[in-house]
mmCIF file as gemmi writes it, N, C-alpha and C atoms, coordinates in Angstrom:
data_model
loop_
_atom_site.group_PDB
_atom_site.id
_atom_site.type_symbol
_atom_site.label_atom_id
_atom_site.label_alt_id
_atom_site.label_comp_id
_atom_site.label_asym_id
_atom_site.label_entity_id
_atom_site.label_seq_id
_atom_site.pdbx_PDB_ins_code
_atom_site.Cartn_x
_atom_site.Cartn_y
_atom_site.Cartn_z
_atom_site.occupancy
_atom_site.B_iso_or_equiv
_atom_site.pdbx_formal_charge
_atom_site.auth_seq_id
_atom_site.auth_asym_id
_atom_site.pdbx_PDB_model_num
ATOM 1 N N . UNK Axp A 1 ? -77.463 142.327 6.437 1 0 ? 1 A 1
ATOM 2 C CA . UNK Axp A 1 ? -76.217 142.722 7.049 1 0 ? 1 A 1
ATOM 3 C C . UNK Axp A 1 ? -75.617 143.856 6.211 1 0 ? 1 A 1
ATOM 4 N N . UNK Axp A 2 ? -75 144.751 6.971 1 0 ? 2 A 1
ATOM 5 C CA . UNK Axp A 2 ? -74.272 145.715 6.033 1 0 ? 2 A 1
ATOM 6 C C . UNK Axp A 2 ? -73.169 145.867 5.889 1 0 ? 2 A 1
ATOM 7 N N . UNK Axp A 3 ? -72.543 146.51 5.552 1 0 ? 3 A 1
ATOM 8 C CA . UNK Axp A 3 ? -71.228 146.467 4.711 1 0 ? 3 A 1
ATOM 9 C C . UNK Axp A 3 ? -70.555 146.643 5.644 1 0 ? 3 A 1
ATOM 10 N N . UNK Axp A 4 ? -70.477 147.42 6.575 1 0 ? 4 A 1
ATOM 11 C CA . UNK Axp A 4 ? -70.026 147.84 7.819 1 0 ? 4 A 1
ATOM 12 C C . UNK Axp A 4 ? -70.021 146.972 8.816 1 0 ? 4 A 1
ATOM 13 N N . UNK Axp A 5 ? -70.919 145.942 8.965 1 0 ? 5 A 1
ATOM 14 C CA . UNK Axp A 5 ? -71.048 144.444 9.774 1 0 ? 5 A 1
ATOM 15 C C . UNK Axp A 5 ? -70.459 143.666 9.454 1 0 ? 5 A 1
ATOM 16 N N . UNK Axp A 6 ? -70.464 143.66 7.722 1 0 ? 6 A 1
ATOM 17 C CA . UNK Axp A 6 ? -69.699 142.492 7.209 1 0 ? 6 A 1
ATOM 18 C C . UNK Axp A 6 ? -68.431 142.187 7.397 1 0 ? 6 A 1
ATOM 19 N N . UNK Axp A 7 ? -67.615 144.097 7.583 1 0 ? 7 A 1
ATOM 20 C CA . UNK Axp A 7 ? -66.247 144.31 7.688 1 0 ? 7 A 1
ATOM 21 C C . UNK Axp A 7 ? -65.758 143.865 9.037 1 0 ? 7 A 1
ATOM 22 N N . UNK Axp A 8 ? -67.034 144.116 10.18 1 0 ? 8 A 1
ATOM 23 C CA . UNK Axp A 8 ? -66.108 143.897 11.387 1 0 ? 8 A 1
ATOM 24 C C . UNK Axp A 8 ? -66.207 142.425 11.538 1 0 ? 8 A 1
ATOM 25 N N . UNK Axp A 9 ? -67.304 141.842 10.859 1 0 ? 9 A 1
ATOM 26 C CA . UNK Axp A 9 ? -67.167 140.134 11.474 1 0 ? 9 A 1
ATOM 27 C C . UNK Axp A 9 ? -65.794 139.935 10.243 1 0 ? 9 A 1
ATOM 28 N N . UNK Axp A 10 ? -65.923 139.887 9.238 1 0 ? 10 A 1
ATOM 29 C CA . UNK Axp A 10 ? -64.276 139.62 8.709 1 0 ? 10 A 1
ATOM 30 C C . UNK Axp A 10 ? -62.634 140.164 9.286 1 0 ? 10 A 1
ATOM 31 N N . UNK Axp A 11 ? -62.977 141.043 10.104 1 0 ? 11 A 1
ATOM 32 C CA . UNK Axp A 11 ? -61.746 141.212 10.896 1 0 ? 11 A 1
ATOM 33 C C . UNK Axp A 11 ? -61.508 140.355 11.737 1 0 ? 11 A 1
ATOM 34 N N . UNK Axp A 12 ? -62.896 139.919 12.43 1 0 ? 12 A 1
ATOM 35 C CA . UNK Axp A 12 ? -62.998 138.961 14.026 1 0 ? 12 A 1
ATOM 36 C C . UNK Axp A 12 ? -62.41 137.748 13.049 1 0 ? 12 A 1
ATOM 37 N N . UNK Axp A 13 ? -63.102 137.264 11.833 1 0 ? 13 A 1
ATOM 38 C CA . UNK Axp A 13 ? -63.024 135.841 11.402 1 0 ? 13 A 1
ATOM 39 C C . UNK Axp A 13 ? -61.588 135.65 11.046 1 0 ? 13 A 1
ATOM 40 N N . UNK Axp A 14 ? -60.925 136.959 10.614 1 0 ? 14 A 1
ATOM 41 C CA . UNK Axp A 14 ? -59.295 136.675 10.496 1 0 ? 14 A 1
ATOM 42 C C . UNK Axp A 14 ? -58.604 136.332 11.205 1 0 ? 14 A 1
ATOM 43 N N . UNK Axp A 15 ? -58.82 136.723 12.751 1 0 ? 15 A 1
ATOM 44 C CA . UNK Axp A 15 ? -57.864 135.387 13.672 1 0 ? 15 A 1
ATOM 45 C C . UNK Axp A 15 ? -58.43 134.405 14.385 1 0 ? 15 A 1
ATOM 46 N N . UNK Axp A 16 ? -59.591 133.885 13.499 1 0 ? 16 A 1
ATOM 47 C CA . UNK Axp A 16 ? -59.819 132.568 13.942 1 0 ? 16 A 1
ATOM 48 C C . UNK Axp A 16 ? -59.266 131.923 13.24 1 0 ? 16 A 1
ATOM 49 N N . UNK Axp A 17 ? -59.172 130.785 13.657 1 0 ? 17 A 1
ATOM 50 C CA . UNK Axp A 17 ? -58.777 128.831 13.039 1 0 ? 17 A 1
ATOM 51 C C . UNK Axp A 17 ? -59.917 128.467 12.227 1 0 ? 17 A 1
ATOM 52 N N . UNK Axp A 18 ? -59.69 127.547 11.686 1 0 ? 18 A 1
ATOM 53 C CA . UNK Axp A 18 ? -61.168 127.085 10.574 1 0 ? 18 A 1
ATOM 54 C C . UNK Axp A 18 ? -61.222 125.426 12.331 1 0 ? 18 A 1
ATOM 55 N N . UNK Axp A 19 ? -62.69 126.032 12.928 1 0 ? 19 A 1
ATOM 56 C CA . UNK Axp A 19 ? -63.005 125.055 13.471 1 0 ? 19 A 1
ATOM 57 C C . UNK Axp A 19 ? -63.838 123.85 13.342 1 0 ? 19 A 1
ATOM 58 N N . UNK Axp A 20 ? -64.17 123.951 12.06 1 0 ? 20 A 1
ATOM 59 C CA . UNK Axp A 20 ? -64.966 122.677 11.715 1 0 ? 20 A 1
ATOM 60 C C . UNK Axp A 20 ? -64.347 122.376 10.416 1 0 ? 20 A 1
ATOM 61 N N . UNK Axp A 21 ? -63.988 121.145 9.941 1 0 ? 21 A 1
ATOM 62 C CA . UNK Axp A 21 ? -64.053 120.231 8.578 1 0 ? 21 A 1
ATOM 63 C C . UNK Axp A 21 ? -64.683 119.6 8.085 1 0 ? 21 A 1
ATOM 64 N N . UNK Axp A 22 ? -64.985 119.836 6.809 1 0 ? 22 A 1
ATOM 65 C CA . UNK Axp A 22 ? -66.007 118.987 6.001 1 0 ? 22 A 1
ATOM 66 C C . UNK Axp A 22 ? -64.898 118.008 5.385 1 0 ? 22 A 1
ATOM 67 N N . UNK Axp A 23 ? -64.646 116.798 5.667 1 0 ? 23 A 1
ATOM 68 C CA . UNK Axp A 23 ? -64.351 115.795 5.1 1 0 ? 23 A 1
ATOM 69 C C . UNK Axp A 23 ? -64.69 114.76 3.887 1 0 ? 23 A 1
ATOM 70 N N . UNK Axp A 24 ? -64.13 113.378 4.1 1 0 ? 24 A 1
ATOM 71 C CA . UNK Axp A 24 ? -65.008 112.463 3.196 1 0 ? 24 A 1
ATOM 72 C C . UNK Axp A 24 ? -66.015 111.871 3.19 1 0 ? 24 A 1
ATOM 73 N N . UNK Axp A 25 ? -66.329 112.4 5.058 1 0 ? 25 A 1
ATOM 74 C CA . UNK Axp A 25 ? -68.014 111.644 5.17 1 0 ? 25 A 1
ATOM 75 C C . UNK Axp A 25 ? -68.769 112.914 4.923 1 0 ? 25 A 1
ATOM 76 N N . UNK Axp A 26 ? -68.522 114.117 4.322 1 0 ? 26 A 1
ATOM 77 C CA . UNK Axp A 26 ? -69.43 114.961 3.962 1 0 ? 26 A 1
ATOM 78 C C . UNK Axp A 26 ? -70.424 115.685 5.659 1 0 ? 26 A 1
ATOM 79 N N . UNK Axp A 27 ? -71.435 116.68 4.924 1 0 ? 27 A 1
ATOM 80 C CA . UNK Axp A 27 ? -72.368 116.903 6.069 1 0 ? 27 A 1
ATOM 81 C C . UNK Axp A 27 ? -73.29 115.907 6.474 1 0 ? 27 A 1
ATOM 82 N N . UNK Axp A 28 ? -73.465 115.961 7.808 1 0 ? 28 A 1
ATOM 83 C CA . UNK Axp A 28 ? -73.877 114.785 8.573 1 0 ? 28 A 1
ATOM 84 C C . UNK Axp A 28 ? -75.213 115.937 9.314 1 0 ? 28 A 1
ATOM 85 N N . UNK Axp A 29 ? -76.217 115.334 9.98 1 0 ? 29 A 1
ATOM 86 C CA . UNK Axp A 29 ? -76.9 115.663 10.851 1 0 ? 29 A 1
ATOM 87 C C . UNK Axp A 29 ? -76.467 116.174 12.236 1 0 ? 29 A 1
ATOM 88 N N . UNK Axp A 30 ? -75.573 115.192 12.533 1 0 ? 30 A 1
ATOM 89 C CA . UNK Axp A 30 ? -74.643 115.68 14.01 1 0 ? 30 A 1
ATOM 90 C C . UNK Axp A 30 ? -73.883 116.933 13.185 1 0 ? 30 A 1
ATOM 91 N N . UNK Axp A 31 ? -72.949 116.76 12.466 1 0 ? 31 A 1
ATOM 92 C CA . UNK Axp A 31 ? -72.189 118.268 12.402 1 0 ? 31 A 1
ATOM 93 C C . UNK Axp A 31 ? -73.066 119.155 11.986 1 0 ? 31 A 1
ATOM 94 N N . UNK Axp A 32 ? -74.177 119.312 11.419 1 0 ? 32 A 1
ATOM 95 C CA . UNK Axp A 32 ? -74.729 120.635 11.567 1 0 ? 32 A 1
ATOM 96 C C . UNK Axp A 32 ? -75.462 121.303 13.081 1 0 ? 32 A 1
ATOM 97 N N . UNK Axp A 33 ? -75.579 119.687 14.108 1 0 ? 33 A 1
ATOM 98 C CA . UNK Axp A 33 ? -75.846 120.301 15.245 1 0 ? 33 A 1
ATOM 99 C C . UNK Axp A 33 ? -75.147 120.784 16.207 1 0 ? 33 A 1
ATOM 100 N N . UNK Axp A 34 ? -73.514 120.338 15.501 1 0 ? 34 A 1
ATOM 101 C CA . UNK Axp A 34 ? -72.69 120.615 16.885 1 0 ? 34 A 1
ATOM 102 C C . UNK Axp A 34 ? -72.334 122.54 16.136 1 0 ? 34 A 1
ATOM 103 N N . UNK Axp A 35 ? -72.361 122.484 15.057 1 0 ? 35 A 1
ATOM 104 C CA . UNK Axp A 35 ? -72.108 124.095 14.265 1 0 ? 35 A 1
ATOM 105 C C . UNK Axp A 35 ? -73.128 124.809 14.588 1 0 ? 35 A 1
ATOM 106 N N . UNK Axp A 36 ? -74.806 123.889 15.05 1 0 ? 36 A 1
ATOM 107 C CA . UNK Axp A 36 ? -75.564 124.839 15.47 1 0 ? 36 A 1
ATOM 108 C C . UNK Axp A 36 ? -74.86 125.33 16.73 1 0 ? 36 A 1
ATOM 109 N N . UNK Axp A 37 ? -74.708 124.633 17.706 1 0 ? 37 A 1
ATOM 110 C CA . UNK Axp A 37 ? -74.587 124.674 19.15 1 0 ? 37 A 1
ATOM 111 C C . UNK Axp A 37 ? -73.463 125.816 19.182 1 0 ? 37 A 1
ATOM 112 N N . UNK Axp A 38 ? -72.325 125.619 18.226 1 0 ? 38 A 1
ATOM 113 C CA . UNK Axp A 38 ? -71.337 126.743 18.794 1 0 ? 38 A 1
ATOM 114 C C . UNK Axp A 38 ? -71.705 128.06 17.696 1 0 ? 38 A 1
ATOM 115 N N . UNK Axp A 39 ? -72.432 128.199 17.045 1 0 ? 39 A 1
ATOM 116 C CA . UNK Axp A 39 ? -72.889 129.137 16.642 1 0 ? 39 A 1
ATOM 117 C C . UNK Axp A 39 ? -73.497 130.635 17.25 1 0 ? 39 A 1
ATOM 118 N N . UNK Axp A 40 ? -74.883 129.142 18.357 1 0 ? 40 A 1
ATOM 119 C CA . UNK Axp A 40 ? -75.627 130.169 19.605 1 0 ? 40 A 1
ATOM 120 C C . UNK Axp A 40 ? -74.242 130.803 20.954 1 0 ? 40 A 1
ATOM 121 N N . UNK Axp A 41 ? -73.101 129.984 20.802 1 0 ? 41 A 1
ATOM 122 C CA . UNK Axp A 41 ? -72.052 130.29 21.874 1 0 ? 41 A 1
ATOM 123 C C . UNK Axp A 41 ? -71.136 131.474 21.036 1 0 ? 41 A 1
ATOM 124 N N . UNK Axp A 42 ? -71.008 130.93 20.373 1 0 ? 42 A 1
ATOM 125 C CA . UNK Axp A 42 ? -70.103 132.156 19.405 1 0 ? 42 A 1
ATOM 126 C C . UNK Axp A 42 ? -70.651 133.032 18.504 1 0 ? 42 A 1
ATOM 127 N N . UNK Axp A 43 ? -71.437 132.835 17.743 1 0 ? 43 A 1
ATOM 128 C CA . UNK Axp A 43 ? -72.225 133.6 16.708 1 0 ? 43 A 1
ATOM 129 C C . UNK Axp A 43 ? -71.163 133.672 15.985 1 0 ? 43 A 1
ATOM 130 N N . UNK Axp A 44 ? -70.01 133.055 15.199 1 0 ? 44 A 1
ATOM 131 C CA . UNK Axp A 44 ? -68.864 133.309 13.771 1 0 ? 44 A 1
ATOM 132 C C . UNK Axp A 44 ? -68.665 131.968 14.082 1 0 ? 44 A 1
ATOM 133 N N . UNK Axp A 45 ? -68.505 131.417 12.997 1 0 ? 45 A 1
ATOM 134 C CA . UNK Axp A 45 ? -67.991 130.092 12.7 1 0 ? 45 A 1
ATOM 135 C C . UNK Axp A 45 ? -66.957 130.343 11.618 1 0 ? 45 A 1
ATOM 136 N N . UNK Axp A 46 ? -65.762 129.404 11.261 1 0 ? 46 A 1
ATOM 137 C CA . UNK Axp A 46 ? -64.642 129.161 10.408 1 0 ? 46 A 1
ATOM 138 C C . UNK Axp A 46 ? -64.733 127.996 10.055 1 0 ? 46 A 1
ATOM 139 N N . UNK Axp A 47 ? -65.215 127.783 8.378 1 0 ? 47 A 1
ATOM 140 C CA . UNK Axp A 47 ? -65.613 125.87 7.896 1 0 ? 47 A 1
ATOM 141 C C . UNK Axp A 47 ? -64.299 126.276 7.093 1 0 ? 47 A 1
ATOM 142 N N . UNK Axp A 48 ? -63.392 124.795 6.799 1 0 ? 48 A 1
ATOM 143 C CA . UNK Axp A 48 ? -62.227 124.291 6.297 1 0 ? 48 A 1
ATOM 144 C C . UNK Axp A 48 ? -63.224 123.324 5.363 1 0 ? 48 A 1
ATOM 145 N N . UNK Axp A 49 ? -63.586 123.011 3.952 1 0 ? 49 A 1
ATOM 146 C CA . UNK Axp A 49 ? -63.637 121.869 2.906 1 0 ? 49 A 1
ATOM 147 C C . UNK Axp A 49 ? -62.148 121.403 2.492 1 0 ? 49 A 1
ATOM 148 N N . UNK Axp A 50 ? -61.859 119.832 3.21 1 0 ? 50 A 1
ATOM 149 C CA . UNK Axp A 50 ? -60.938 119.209 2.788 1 0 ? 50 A 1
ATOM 150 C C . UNK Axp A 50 ? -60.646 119.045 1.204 1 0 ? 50 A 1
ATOM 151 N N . UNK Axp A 51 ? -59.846 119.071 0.921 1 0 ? 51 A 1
ATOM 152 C CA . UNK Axp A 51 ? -59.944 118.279 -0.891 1 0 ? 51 A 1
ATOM 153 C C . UNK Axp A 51 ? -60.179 116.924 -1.141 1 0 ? 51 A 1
ATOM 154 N N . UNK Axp A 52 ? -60.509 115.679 0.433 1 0 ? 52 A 1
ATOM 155 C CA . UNK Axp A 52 ? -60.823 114.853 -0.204 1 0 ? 52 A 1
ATOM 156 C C . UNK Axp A 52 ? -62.327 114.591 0.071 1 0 ? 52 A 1
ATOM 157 N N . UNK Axp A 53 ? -63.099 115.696 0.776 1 0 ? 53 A 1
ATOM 158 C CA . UNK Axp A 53 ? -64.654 116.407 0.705 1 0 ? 53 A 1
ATOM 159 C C . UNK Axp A 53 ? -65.158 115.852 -1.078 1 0 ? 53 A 1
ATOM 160 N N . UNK Axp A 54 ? -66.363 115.239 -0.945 1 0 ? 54 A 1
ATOM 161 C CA . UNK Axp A 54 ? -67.297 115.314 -2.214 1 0 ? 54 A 1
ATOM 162 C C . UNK Axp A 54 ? -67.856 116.32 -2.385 1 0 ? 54 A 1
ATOM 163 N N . UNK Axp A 55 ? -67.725 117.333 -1.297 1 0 ? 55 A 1
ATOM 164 C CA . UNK Axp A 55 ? -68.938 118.23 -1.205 1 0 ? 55 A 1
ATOM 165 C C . UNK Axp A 55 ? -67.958 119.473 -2.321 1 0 ? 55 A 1
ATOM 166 N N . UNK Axp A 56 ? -68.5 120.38 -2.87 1 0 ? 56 A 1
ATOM 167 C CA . UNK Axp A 56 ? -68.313 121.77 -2.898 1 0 ? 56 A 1
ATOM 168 C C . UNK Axp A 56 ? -68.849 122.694 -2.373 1 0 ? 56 A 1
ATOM 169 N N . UNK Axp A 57 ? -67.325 123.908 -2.258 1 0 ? 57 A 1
ATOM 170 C CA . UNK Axp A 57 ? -67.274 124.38 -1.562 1 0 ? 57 A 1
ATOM 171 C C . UNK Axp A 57 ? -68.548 125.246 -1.523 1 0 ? 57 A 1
ATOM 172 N N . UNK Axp A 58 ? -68.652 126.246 -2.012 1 0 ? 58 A 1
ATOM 173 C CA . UNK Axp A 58 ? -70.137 127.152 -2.369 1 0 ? 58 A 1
ATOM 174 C C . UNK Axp A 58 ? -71.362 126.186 -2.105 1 0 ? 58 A 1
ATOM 175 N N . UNK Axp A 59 ? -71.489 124.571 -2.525 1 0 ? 59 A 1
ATOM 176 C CA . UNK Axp A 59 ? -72.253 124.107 -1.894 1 0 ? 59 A 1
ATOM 177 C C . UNK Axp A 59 ? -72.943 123.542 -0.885 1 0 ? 59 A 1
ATOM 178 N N . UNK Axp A 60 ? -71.488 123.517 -0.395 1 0 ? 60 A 1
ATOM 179 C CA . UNK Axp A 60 ? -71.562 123.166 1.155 1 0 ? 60 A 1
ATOM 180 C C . UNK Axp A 60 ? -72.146 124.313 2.201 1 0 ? 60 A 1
ATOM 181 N N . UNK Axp A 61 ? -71.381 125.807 2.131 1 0 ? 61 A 1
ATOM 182 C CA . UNK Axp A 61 ? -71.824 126.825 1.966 1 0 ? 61 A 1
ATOM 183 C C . UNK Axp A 61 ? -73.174 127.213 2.152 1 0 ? 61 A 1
ATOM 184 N N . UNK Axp A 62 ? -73.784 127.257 1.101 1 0 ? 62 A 1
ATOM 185 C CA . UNK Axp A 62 ? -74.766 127.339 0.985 1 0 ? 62 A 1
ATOM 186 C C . UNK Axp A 62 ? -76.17 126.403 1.376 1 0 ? 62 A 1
ATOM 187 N N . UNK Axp A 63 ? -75.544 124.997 1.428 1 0 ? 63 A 1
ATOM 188 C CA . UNK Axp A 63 ? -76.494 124.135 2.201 1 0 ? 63 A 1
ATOM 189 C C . UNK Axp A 63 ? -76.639 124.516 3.825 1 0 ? 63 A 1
ATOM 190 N N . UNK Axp A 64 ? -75.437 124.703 4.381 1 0 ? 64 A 1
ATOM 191 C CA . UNK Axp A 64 ? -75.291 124.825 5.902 1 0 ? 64 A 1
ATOM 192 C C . UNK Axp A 64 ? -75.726 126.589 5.891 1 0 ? 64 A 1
ATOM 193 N N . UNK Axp A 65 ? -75.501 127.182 5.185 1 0 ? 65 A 1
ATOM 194 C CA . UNK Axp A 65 ? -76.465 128.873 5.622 1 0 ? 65 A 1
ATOM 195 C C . UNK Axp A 65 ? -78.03 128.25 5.614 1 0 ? 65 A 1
ATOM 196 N N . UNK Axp A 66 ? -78.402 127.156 4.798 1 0 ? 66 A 1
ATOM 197 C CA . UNK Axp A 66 ? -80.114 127.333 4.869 1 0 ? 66 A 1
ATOM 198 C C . UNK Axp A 66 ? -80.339 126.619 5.94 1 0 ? 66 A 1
ATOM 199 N N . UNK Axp A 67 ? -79.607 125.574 6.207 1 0 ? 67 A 1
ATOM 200 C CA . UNK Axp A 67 ? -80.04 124.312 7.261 1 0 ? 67 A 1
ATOM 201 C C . UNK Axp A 67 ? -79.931 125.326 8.624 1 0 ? 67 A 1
ATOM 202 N N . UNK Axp A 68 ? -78.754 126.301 8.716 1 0 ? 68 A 1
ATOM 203 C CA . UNK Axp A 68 ? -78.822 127.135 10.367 1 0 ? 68 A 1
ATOM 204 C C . UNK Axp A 68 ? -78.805 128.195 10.006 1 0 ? 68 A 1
ATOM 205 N N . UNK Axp A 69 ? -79.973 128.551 8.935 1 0 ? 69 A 1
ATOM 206 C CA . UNK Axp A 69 ? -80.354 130.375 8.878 1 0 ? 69 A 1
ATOM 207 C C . UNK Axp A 69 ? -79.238 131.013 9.549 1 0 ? 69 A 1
ATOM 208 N N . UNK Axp A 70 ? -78.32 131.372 8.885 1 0 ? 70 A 1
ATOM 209 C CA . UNK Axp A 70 ? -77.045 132.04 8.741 1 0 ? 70 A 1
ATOM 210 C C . UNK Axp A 70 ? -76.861 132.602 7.59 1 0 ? 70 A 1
ATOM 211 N N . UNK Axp A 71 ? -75.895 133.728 7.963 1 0 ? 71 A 1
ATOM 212 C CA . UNK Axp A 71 ? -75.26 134.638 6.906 1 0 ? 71 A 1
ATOM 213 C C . UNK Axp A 71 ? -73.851 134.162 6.538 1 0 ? 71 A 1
ATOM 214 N N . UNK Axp A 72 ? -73.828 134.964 5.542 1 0 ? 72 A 1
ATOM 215 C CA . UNK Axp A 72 ? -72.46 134.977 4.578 1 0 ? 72 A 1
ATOM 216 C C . UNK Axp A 72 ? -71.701 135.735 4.8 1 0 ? 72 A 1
ATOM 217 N N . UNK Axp A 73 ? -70.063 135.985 5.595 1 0 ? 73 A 1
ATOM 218 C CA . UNK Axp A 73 ? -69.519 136.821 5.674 1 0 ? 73 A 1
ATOM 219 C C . UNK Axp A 73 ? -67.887 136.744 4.814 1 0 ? 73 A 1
ATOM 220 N N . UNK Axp A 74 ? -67.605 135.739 4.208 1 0 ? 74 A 1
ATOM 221 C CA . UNK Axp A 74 ? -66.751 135.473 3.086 1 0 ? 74 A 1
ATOM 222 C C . UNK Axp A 74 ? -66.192 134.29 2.935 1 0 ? 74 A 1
ATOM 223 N N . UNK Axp A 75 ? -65.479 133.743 2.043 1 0 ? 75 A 1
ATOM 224 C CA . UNK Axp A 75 ? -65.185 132.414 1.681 1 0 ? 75 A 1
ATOM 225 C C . UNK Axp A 75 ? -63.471 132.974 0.856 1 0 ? 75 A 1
ATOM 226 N N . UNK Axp A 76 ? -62.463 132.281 1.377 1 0 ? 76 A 1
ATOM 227 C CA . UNK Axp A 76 ? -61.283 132.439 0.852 1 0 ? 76 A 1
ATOM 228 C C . UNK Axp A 76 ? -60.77 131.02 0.461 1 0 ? 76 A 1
ATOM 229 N N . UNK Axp A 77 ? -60.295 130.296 -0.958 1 0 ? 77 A 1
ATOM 230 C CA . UNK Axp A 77 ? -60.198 129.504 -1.305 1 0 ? 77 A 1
ATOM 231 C C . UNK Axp A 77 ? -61.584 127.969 -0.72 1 0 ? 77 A 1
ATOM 232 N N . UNK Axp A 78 ? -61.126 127.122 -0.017 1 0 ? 78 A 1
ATOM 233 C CA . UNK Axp A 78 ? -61.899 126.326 0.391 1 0 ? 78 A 1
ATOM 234 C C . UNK Axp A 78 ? -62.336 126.501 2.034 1 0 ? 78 A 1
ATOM 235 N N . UNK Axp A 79 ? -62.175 127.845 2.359 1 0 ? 79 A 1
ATOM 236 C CA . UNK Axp A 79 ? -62.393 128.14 3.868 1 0 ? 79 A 1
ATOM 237 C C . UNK Axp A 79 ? -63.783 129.186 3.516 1 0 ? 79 A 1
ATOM 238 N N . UNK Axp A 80 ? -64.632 128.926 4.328 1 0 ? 80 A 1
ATOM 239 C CA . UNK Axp A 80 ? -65.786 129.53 4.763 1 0 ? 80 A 1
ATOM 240 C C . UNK Axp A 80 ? -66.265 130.288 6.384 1 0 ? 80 A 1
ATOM 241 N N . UNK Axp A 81 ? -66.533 131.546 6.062 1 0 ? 81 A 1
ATOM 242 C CA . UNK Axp A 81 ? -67.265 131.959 7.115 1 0 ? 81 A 1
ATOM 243 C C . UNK Axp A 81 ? -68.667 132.277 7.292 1 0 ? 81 A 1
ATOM 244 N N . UNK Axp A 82 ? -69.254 131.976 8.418 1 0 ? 82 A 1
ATOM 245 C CA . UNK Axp A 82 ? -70.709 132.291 8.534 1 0 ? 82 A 1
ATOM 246 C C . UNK Axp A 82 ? -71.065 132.904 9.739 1 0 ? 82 A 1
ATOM 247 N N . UNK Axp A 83 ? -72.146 133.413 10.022 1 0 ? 83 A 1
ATOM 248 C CA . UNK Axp A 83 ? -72.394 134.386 10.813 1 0 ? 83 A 1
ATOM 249 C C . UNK Axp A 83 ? -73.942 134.037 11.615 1 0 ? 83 A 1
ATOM 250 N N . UNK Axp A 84 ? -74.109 133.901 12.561 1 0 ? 84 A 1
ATOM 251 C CA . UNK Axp A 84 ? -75.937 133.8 13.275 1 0 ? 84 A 1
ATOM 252 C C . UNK Axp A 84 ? -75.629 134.807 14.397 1 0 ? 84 A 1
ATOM 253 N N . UNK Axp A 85 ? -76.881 135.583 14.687 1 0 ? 85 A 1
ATOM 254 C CA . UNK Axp A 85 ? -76.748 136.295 15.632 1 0 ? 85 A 1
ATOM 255 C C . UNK Axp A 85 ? -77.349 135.255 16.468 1 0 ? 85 A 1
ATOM 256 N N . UNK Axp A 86 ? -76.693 135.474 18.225 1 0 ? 86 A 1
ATOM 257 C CA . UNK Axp A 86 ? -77.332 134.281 19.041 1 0 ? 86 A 1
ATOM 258 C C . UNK Axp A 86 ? -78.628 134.688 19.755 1 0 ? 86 A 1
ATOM 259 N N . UNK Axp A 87 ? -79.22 133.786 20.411 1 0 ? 87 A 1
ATOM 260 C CA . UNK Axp A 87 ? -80.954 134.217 20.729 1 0 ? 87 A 1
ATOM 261 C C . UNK Axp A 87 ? -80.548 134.755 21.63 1 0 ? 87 A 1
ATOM 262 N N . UNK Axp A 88 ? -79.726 133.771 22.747 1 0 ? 88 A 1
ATOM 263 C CA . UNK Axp A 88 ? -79.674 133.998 24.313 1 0 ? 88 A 1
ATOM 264 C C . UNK Axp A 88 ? -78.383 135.34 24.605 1 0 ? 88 A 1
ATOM 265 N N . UNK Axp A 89 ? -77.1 135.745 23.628 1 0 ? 89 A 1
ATOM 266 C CA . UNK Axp A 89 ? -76.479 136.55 24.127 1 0 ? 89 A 1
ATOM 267 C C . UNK Axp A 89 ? -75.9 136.938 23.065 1 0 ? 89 A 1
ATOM 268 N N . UNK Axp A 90 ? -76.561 137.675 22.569 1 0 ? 90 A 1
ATOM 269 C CA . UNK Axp A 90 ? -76.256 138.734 21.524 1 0 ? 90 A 1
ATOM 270 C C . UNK Axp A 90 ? -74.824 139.26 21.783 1 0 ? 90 A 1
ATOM 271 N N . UNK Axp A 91 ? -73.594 139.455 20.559 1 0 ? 91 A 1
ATOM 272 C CA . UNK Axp A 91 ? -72.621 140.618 21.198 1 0 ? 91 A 1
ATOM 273 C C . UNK Axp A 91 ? -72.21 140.974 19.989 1 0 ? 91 A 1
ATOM 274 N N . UNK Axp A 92 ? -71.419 140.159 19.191 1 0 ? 92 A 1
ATOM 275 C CA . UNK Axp A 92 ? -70.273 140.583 18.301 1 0 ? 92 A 1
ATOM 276 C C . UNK Axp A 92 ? -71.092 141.988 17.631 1 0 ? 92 A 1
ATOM 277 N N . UNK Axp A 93 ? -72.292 142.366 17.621 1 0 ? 93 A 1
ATOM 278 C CA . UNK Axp A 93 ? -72.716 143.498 16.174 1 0 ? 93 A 1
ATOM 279 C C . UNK Axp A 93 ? -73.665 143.878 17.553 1 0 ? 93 A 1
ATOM 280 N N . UNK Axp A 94 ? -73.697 143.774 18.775 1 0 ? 94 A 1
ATOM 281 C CA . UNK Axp A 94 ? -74.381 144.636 19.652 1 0 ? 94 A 1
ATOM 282 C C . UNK Axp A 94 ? -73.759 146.394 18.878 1 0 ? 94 A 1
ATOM 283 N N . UNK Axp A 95 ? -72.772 146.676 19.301 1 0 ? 95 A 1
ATOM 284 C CA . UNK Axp A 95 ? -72.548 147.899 18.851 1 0 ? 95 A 1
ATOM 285 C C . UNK Axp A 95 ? -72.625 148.917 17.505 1 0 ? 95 A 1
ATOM 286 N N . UNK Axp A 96 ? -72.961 147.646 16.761 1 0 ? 96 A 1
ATOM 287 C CA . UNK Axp A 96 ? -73.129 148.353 15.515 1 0 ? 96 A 1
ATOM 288 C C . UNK Axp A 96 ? -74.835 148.764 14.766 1 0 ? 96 A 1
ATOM 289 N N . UNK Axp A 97 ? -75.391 148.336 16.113 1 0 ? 97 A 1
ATOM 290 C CA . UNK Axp A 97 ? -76.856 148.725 15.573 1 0 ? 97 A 1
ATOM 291 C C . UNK Axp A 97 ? -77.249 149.934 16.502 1 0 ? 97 A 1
């Protein structure tokens, strides 16, 4: 991704909501499938790590980029963004290639 991609998905990710929480039951099998599912619908996701999460943050992060081959487009305190381009309908970075 380039610097120039990175900038416009961080503009898009600034007025989203953090739509998923990592809680005290941590990552589960179902929540990485329902983050897959709106991933292929949206391609930007917004993760919220609660403070009463076991998980950390960077590790959480980083577990869920390998589990749904995703990118990194920034992390502000305990909020995370990630990025998949979708199979079936490509858009948000159609224009930038």
């Amino acid at each position: 991704m380039t610097g120039k991609e990175r900038a416009k998905l961080k503009s898009i990710a600034q007025n989203l909501k953090a739509t998923f929480q990592i809680g005290k039951e941590g990552i589960s099998a179902e929540f990485i499938n329902q983050i897959d599912d709106y991933l292929e619908k949206n391609e930007i996701v917004k993760i919220r790590v609660l403070n009463n999460s076991s998980e950390d943050v960077k590790e959480a992060q980083a577990f869920l980029m390998e589990e749904l081959n995703s990118e990194f487009v920034q992390q502000i305190g305990s909020i995370f963004v990630i990025y998949r381009e979708s199979l079936k309908r490509p858009r948000l970075l159609q224009d930038e290639k």
